[in-house]
N, C-alpha and C positions, 0 to 999 in steps of 0.2 A: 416200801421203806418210809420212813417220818423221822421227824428228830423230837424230843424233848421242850419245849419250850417252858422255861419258869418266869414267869412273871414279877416286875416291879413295876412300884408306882415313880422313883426316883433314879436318875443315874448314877447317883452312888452308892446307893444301895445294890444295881444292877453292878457296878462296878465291885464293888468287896467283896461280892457273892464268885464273878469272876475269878478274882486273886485267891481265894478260899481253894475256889474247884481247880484251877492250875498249879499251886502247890500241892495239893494231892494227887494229882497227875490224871485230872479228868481235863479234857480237852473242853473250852466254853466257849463263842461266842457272842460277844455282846451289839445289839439291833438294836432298832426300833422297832418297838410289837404292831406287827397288822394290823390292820384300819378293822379287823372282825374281834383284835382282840383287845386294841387300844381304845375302842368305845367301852368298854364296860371297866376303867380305870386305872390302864397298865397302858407308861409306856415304853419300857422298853424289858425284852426278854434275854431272857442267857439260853442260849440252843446247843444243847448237846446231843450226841449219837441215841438211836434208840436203845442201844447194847451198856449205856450210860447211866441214863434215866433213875434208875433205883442206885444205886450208887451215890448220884450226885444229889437226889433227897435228900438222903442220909446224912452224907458231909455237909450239905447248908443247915441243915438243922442242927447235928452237934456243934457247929461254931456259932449258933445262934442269930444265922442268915434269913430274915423274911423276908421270902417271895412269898408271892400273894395270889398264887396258882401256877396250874403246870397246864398245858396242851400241847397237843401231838399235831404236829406240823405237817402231813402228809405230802409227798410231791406234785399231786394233781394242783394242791393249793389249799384245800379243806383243812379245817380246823376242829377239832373236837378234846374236848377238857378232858384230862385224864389223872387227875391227883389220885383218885383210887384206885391206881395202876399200882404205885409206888407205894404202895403200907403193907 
């Protein structure tokens, strides 16, 4: 199992992107991104379910929400980028 992770570089941008996806009735929440994933300019993530994932692309894009990448959160702890999961 993993969850979704979309990346921001600001908390309100992480936060609109929140209100956006629970008004469509995707479930988000809002961290602090990983020390693996907040070294390379992000920090904080919106994490939704893996069964989400493509879904919740979609509705941040049509409202004109930029996150600034997506990675898969696995349970072990590992990290791996996955925007081209979701196209």
């Amino acid at each position: 199992m993993f969850l979704y992770a979309f990346s921001f570089r600001s908390l309100t941008g992480a936060q609109t992107g929140r209100d956006v996806l629970n008004v469509s009735g995707i479930a988000a929440e809002l961290s602090r991104a990983p020390k693996s994933i907040a070294v390379q300019g992000c920090g904080y993530v919106l994490e939704v379910s893996e069964f989400d994932g493509v879904r919740a692309a979609g509705v941040l894009r049509s409202y004109g929400v930029g996150y600034r990448r997506v990675f898969r959160l696995y349970d072990d702890g590992s990290v791996q980028e996955a925007d081209h999961d979701l196209f």
